[in-house]
C-alpha positions in Angstrom: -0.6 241.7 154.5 1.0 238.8 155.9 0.1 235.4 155.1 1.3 233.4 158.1 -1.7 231.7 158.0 -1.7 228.9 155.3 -4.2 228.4 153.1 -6.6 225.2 153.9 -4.8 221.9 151.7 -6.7 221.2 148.9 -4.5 218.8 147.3 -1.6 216.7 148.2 1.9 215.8 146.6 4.9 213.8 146.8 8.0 214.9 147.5 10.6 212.9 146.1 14.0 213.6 147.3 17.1 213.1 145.3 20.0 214.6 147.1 21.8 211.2 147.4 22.1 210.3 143.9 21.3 213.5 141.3 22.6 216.0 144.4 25.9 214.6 144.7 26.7 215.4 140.9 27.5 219.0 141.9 30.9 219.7 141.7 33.0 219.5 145.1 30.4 217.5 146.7 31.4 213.6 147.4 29.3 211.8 150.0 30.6 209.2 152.7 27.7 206.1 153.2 28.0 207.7 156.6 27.0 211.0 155.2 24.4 209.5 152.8 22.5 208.0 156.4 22.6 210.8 158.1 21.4 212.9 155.2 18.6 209.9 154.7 17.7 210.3 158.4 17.1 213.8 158.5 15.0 214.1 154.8 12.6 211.4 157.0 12.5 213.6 159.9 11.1 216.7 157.6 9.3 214.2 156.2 9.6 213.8 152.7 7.7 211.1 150.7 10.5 209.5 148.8 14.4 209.5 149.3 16.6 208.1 146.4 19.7 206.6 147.4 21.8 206.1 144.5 22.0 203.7 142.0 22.6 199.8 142.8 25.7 198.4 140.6 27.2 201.3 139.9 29.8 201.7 142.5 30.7 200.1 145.9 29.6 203.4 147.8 25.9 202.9 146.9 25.9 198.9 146.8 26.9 199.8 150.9 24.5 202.3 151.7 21.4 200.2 150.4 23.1 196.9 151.9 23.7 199.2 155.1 20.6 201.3 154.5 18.5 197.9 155.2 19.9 196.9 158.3 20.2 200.7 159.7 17.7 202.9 158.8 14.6 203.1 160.7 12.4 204.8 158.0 9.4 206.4 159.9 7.7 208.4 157.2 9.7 208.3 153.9 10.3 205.0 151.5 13.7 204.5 149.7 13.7 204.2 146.1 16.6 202.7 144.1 17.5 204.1 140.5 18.2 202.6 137.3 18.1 202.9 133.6 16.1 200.7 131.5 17.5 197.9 129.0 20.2 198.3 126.5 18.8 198.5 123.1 18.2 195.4 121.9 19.2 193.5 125.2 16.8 191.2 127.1 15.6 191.9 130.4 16.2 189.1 131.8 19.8 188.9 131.9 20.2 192.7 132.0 22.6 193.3 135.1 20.9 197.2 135.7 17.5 195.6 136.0 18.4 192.7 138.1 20.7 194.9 140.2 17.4 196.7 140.7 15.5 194.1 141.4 17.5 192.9 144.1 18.2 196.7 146.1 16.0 195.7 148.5 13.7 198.4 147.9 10.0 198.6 147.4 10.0 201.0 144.7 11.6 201.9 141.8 12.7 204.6 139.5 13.6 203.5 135.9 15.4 206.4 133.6 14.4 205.6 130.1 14.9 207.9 126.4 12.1 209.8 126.0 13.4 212.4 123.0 13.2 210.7 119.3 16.7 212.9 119.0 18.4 210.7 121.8 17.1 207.5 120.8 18.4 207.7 117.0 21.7 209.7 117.7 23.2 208.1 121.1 21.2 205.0 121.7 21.7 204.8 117.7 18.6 202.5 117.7 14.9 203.1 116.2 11.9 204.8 117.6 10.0 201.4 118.0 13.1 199.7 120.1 13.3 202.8 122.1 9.9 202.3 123.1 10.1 198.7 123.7 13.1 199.8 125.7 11.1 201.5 128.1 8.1 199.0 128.1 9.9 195.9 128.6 11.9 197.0 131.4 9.1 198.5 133.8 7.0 194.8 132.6 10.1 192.9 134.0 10.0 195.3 137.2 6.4 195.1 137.8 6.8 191.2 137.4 8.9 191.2 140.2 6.9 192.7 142.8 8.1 196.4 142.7 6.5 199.7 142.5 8.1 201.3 139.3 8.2 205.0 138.5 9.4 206.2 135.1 11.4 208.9 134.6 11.4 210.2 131.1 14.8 211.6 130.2 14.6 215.0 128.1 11.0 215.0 128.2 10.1 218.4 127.7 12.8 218.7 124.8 11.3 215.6 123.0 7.6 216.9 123.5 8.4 220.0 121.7 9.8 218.6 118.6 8.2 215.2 118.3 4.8 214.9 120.8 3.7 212.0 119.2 7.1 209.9 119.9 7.4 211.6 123.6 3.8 210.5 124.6 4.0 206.6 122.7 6.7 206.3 125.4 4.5 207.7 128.1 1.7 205.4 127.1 4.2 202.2 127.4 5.3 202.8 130.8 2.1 203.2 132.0 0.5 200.6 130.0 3.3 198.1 131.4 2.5 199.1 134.9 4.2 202.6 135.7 2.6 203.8 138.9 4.0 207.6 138.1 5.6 208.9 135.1 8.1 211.5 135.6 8.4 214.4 132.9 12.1 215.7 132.8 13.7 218.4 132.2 17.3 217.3 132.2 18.9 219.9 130.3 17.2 222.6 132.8 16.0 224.5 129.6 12.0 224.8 129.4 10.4 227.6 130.7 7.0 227.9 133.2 4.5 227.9 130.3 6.3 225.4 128.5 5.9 222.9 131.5 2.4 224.3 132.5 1.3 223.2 128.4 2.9 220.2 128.3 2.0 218.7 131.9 -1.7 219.7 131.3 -1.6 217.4 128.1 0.0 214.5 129.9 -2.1 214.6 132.9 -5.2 214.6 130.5 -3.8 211.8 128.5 -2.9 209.2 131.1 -4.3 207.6 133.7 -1.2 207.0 135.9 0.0 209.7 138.7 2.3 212.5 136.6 5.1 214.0 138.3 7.9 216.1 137.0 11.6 216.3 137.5 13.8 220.1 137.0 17.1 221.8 136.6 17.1 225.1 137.2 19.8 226.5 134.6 17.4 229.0 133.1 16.9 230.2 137.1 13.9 228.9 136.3 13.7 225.3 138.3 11.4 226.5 141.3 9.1 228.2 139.4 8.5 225.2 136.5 8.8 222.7 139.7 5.6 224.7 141.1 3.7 225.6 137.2 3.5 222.1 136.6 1.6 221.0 140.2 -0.9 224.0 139.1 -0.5 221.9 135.6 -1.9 218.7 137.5 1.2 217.2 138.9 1.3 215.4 141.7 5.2 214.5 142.4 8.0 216.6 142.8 11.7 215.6 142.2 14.3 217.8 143.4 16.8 218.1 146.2 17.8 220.1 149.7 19.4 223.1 148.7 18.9 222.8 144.9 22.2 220.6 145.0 22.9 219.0 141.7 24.6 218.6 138.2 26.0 222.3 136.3 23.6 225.0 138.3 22.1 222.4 140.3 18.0 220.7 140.3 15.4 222.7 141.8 15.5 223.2 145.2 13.1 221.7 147.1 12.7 223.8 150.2 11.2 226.7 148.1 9.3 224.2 146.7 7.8 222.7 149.5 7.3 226.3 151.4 5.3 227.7 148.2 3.4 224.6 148.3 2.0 224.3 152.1 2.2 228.2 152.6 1.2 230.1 149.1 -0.8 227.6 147.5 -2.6 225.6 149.9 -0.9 221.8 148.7 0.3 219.5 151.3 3.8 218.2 150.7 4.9 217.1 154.3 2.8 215.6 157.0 1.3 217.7 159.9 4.0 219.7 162.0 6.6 219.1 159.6 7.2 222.3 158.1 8.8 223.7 161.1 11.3 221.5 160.5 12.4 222.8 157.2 15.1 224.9 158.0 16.9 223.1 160.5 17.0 220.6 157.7 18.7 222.4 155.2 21.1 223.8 157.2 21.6 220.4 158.6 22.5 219.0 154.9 24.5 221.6 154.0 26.7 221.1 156.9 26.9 216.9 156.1 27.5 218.0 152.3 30.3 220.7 153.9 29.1 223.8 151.7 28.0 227.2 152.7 24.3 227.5 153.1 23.1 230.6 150.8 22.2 233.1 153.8 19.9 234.4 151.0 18.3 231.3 150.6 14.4 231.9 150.6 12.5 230.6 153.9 15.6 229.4 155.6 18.8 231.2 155.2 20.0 233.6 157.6 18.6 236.6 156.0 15.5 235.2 154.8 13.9 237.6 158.1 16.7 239.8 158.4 15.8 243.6 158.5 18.6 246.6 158.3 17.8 249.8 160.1 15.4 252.3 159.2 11.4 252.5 159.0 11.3 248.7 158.4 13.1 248.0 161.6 11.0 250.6 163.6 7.6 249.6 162.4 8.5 245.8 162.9 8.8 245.8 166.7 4.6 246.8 166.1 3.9 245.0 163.3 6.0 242.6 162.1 3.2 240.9 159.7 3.7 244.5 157.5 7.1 243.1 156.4 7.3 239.5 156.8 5.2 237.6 153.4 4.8 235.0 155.7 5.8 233.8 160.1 9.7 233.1 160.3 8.8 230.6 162.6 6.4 228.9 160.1 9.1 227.3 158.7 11.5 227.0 161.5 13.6 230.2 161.0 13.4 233.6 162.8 13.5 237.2 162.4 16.6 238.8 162.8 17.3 242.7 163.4 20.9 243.9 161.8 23.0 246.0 163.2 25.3 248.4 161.5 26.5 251.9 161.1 23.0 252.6 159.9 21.2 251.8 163.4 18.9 254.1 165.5 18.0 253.3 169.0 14.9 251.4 168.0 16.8 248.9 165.9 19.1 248.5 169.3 16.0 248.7 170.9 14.8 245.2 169.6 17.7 244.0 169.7 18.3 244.4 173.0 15.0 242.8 173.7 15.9 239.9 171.8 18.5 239.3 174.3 16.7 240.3 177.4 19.0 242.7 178.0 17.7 246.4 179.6 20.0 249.0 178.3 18.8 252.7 179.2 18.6 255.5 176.7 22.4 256.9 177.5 23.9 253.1 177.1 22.3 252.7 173.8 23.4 256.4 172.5 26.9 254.7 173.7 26.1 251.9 171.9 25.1 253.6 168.3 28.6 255.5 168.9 30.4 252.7 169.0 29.0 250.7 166.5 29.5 253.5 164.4 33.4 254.5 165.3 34.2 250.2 164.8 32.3 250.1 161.5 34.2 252.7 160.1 37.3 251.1 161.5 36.1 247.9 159.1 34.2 245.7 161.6 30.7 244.8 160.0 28.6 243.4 162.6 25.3 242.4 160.4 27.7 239.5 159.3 28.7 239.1 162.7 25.6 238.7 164.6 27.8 236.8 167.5 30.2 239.7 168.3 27.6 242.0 168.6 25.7 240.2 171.2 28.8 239.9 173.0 29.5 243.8 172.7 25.6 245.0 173.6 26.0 242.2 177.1 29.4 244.4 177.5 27.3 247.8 177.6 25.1 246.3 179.7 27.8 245.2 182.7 28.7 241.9 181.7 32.0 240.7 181.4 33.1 237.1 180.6 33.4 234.7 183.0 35.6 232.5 180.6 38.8 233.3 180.5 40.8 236.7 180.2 44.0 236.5 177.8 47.3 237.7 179.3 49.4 236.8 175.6 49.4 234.7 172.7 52.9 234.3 170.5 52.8 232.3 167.3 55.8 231.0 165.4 56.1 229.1 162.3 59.3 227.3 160.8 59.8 227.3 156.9 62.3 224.4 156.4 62.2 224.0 152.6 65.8 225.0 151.8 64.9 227.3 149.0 64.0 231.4 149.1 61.0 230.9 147.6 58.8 227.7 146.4 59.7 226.0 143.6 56.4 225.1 141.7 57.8 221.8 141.0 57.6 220.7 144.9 54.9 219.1 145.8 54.8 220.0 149.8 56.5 222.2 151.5 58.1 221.4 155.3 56.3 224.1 157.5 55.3 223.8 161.2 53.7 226.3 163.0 53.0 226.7 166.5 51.2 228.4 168.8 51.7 229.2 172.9 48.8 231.1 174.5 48.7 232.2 178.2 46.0 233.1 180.1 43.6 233.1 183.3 40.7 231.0 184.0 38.8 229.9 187.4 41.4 231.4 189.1 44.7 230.2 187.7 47.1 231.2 185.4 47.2 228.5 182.7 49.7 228.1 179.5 49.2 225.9 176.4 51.0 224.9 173.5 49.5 223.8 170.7 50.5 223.1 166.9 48.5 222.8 163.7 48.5 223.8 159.7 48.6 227.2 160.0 48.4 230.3 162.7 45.0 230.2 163.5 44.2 226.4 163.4 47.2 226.7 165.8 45.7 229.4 167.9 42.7 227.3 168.2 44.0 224.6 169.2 46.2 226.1 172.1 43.3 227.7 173.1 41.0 224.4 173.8 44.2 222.9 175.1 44.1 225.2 178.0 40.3 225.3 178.9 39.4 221.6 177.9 39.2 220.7 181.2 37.0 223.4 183.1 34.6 223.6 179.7 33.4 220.0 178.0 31.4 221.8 176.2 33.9 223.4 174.3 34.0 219.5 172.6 31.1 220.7 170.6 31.9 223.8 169.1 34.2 224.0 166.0 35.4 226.3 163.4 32.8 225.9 160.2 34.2 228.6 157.8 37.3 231.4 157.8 37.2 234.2 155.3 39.6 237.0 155.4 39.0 240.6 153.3 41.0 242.9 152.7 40.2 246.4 153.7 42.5 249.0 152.0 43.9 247.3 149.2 46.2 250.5 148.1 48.2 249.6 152.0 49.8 246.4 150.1 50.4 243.8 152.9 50.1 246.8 155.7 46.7 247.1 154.8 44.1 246.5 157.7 41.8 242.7 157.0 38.8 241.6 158.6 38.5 238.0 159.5 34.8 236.7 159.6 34.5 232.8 161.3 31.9 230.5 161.4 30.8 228.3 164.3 29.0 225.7 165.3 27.8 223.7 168.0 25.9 221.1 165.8 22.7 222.7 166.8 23.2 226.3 165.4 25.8 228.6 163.7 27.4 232.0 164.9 30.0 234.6 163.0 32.0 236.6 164.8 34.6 239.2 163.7 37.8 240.4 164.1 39.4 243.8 162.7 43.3 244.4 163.1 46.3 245.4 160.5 47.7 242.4 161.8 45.8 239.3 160.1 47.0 236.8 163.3 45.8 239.2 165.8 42.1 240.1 163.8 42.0 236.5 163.7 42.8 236.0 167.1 39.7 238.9 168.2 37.8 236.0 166.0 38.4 233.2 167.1 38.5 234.5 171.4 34.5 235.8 170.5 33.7 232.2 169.0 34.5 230.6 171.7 32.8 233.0 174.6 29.4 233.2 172.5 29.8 228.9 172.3 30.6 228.9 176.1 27.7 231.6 176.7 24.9 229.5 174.9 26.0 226.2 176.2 25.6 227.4 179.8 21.7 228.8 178.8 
């Protein structure tokens, strides 16, 4: 049975965000200050408790965003939190540069990284037990001296309280005895497993006094699950980032997180009406970080709700609560209904309904025909949710309004002077351009338009002609292209699908094209993006 229905919050915890600083160590992902502000904006409007924004000193990038993050940010909910590492091994606090950069953030609170496995401290801080402890201890005293709210994350935590307990807690009890309002057991290397955190953050939480929070990787797979073990262990902070972002595999990912929490075990980790606001979030961070959301993501990718054909689809339109663990709309998402060769008339059915569209018994045996002649022809419309709309309002009677194509031409010159590239050039001199002609509002209407390649051309052509009649076509742009080839024994005469996704900086659509010709399949692409942004912008 479903468990829309929460259950009652027993207990509270943090979250503590660190997309900014530990999320941006993924590979391929390199943050503007711009970026880092929006990003910042949107983890307060889900309403996180902390947001780390990098660490002062250790570049320009974040010495702007907290100079820029004082004087712009208009922090409703969340608190910023600058990070830093503790002294150097036999250094003095107070002409460290790390701490004073710290101290002078501008930030309220805190978060000091300090050794915490006896194995680190005598082989790459190449220093004794007792310095490494004095380490830690003098540098959240000189913190706390100056007014700020320290945390303490301790580095390799869970790899230290395995082989030395008694060195891994003595540093434990010297943050807190300095004045460490949360220590922060990590697992940096991403290696414990759910009992091993659930035994070790029990022992912690019974031995100190100060809040206990805990910090994961997930390369073991492992990173929700130890994330969630440990609040059941007693802690009461999570640190982790939007989409699991971060170093290797990545930290634990924070919207499972927070979705187990509120929905499965009854702990608050956002503030009232929050939740909702979850996946519009993530998808909203993965666009600013420019990488594909996961549409298997739990709770809020694209087929987090998505049901394919068959008795799931037909017993969903009366109860959906026998198949959904929990409301789509709980946390913002929605249940979708794919479409494919496998359909029967009830899965058209609700998806017809979906659209408000009333399509009698003989159009939707039309429909299932069709759907099943194209997919065997190599369209594949449950990854192209946007085309199909468009076809099912076609069966229905309606026709586009837009614009109807009367030809498109693309050329491209190859000026290089050789046969074939030379790997020892860096560029080669290509231009490519497209001409497309067509009718709209009444008049026949031909553009030109140039770019890096045929379709970028195509699309650009394309907006060149209907700027002017559609400003809303200013909001709509290509997010991802991905071409597949179909029957690979054809050579370059075999037939390719082109899938692209669009957005209008609210939501996405994919729509699909299907042709032996990739320009032309590209093309069928590329015309459906546009109508279904045109459609939705008029609604």
């Amino acid at each position: 049975m479903s468990t829309s229905n929460p259950p009652p919050a027993s207990r509270r915890v943090q979250i503590y965000d660190t997309t900014l600083r530990d999320g941006t160590q993924l590979e391929g992902i390199s943050l503007t200050v711009d970026d880092k502000l929006r990003i910042a904006e949107k983890l307060d409007h889900l309403g996180v408790a902390f947001i780390e924004g990098g660490w002062p000193g250790a570049n320009p990038k974040d010495d702007e965003f907290f100079d820029r993050a004082g004087r712009e940010l208009d922090l409703k909910v969340s608190e910023l939190v600058a990070f830093g590492s503790t002294r150097r091994a036999k250094g003095r606090v107070d002409s460290d540069q790390i701490l004073a950069n710290l101290a002078g953030a501008g930030t309220s609170t805190v978060c000091l990284v300090g050794k915490c496995w006896d194995y680190h401290v005598t082989e790459a801080l190449q220093t004794t037990l007792d310095e490494g402890v004095a380490m830690v201890e003098d540098s959240v005293a000189f913190l706390v001296s100056e007014g700020l709210r320290v945390m303490f994350d301790a580095e390799h935590f869970f790899d230290g309280f395995r082989g030395n307990p008694e060195f891994s807690m003595r540093v434990l009890e010297a943050a807190a005895m300095a004045g460490a309002s949360t220590v922060v057991l990590c697992d940096t290397n991403g290696g414990a497993m759910p009992d091993d955190i659930s035994e070790a953050v029990a022992a912690v939480a019974a031995h100190l006094d100060c809040e206990v929070g805990v910090h994961m990787h997930n390369d073991t797979g492992c990173g929700v699950a130890n994330a969630l073990a440990a609040v059941k262990a007693g802690a009461v902070q999570v640190q982790g980032t939007i989409n699991g972002y971060g170093e290797r595999v990545g930290n634990c990912d924070l919207v499972p997180i927070i979705a187990n929490l509120e929905l499965k075990m009854g702990v608050r980790a956002l503030p009232d009406g929050r939740l909702q606001r979850l996946t519009s979030v993530s998808h909203h961070v993965a666009e600013l970080v420019n990488f594909p959301l996961n549409p298997q993501q739990p709770y809020v990718g694209a087929g987090a709700f998505a049901h394919k054909a068959g008795l799931h689809t037909s017993a969903l339109n009366r109860r959906p609560d026998a198949y959904e663990h929990v409301s789509p709309e709980s946390v913002g998402n929605g249940t979708r209904v794919l479409v494919s060769e496998m359909a029967g008339r009830s899965t058209l059915e609700m998806r017809s309904a979906e659209l408000g569209l009333e399509l009698d018994g003989a159009v939707l045996g039309e429909v299932v025909d069709t759907l099943k002649r194209l997919e065997h022809a190599g369209y594949h419309f449950e990854a192209a949710d946007a085309s199909l709309e468009l076809l099912m309002r076609g069966a229905a009677g309606w026709e586009q309004p837009y614009f109807q194509l009367e030809s498109f031409r693309v050329s491209m010159d190859h000026r290089s002077g050789t046969g074939a590239r030379a790997w020892n050039e860096v560029t080669v001199d290509v231009d490519t351009e497209a001409t497309v002609k067509l009718w709209a509002n009444g008049s026949r209407r031909v553009a030109v338009g140039e770019g890096n390649g045929p379709v970028n051309a195509l699309d650009t052509a394309l907006r060149c002609a209907l700027a002017d009649l559609y400003p809303a076509l200013a909001n709509i742009s290509l997010a991802d292209y991905k071409v597949r080839v179909l029957d690979t024994q054809k050579g370059t005469g075999a037939v390719t699908r082109v899938l692209i996704d669009s957005t209008d900086r609210h939501k996405m659509w994919t729509t699909i094209g299907v042709s032996e010709n990739i320009i032309e399949a590209s093309w069928q692409a590329l015309a459906d993006s546009v109508v279904y942004g045109l459609l939705h912008a008029d609604h």
